[in-house]
C-alpha positions in Angstrom: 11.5 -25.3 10.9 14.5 -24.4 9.4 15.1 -20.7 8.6 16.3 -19.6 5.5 18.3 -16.4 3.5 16.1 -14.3 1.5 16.4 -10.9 0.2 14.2 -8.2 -0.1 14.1 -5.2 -2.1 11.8 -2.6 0.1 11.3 1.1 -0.7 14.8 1.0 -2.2 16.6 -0.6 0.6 18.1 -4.0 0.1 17.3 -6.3 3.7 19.0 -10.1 3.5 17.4 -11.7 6.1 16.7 -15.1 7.9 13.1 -16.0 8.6 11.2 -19.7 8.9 9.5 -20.4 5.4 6.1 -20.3 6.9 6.4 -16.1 7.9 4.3 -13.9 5.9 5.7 -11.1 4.0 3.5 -8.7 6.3 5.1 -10.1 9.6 8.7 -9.5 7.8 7.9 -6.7 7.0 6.6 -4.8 10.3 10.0 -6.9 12.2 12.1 -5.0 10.0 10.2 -1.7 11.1 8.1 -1.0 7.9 5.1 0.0 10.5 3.3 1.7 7.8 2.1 -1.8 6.9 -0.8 -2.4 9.4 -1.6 -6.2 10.4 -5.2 -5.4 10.5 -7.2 -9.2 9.8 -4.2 -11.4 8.6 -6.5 -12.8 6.6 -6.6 -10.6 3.1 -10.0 -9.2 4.2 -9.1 -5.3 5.5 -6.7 -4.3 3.2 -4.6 -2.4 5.6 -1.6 -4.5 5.1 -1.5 -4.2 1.0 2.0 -3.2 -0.7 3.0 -3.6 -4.2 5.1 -6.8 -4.7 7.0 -6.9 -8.3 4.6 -3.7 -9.7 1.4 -5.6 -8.5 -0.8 -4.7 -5.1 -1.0 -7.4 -3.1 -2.3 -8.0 0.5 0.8 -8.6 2.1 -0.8 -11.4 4.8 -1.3 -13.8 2.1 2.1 -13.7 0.6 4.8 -16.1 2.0 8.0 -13.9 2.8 9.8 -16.7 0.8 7.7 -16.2 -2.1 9.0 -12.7 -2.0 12.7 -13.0 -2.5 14.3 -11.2 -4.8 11.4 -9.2 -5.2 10.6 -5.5 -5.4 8.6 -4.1 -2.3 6.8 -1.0 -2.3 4.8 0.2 0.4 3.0 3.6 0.5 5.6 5.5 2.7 7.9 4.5 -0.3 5.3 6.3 -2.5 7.2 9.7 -1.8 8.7 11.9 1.4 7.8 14.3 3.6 9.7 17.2 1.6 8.0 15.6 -1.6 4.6 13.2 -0.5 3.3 11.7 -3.8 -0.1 13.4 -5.0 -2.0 10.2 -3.5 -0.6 10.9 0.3 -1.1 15.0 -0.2 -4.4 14.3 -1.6 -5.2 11.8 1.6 -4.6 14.6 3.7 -6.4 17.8 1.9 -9.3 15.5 1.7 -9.7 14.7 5.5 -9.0 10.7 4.5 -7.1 10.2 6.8 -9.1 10.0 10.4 -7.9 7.1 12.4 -4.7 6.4 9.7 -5.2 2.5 10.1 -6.6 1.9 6.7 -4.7 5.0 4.8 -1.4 3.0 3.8 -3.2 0.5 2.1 -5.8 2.5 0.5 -3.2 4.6 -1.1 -1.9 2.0 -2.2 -4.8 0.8 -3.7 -5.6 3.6 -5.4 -2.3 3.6 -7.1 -2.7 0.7 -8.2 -5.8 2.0 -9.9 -4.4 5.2 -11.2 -1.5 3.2 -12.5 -4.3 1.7 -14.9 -7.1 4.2 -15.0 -5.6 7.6 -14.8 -9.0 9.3 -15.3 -11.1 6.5 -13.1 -14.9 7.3 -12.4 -16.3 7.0 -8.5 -17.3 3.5 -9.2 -14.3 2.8 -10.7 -12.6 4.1 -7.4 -15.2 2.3 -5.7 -14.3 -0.7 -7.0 -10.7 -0.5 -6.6 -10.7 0.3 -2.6 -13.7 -2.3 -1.8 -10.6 -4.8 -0.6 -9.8 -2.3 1.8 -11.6 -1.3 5.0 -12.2 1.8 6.6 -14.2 2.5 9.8 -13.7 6.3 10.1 -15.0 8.5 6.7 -17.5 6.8 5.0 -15.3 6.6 2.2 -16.5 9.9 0.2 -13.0 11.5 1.7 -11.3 8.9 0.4 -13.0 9.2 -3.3 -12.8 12.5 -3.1 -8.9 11.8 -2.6 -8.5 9.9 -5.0 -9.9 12.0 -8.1 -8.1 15.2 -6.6 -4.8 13.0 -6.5 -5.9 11.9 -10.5 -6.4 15.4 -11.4 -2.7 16.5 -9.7 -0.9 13.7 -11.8 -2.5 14.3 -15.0 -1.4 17.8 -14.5 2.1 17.1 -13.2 2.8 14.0 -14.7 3.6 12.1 -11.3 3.0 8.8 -10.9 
């Protein structure tokens, strides 16, 4: 298989890269160091590996890397940085969500995904938003719990 020039748009960087049309955008993504993407079940089961693709969460393991090119990656370390986390990755952490740290990247970005759309979701709502994404550590209430806490701080500040 031939490889073949694509560029992608990650977290603000631009990367212009050679890879075989059959790679997945999560494999490019982790060889060009974005660890915070997790290869959890490469099968869009777990969640762990989702990143928002043109303004939309996808599950990164089911996305070609060609399909992406010229497209607009965001993954959650992208969300903010450690001198200013977004309200989702502050929230995570106030909220003891973040136990093992496997699943957290692509919860949060799950759950912006929701916020993005609901900014005042219910639990079931929240429920509902993270049941594509996996977590064996908290029994989930942390990560609810996170989630309204991180609501609540962006209706207040206005973050998004």
């Amino acid at each position: 298989m031939k490889p073949q020039m694509i560029t992608l748009h990650i977290n603000g960087r631009t990367h212009y890269v050679a890879l075989n049309p059959n790679l997945t955008l999560l494999v490019a993504l982790r060889d060009l160091g974005y660890t915070d993407v997790k290869s959890g079940c490469e099968k869009g089961d777990c969640g762990a590996c989702a990143v928002f693709l043109n303004g939309v969460a996808v599950n990164s393991c089911l996305v070609l890397a060609a399909q992406a090119d010229e497209g607009e990656i965001l993954t959650a370390a992208g969300l903010g940085t450690s001198e200013h986390p977004h309200p989702l990755q502050t929230a995570f952490s106030d909220a003891g969500a973040i136990q093992c740290g496997y699943c957290t990247p692509g919860m949060i970005i799950s759950a912006k995904a929701l916020l993005d759309h609901k900014p005042h979701p219910t639990d079931a709502e929240i429920r509902d938003a993270i049941s594509g994404n996996l977590c064996r550590c908290t029994g989930y209430a942390q990560i609810i719990q996170a989630v309204q806490s991180a609501a609540e701080k962006m209706d207040a500040g206005g973050e998004g």
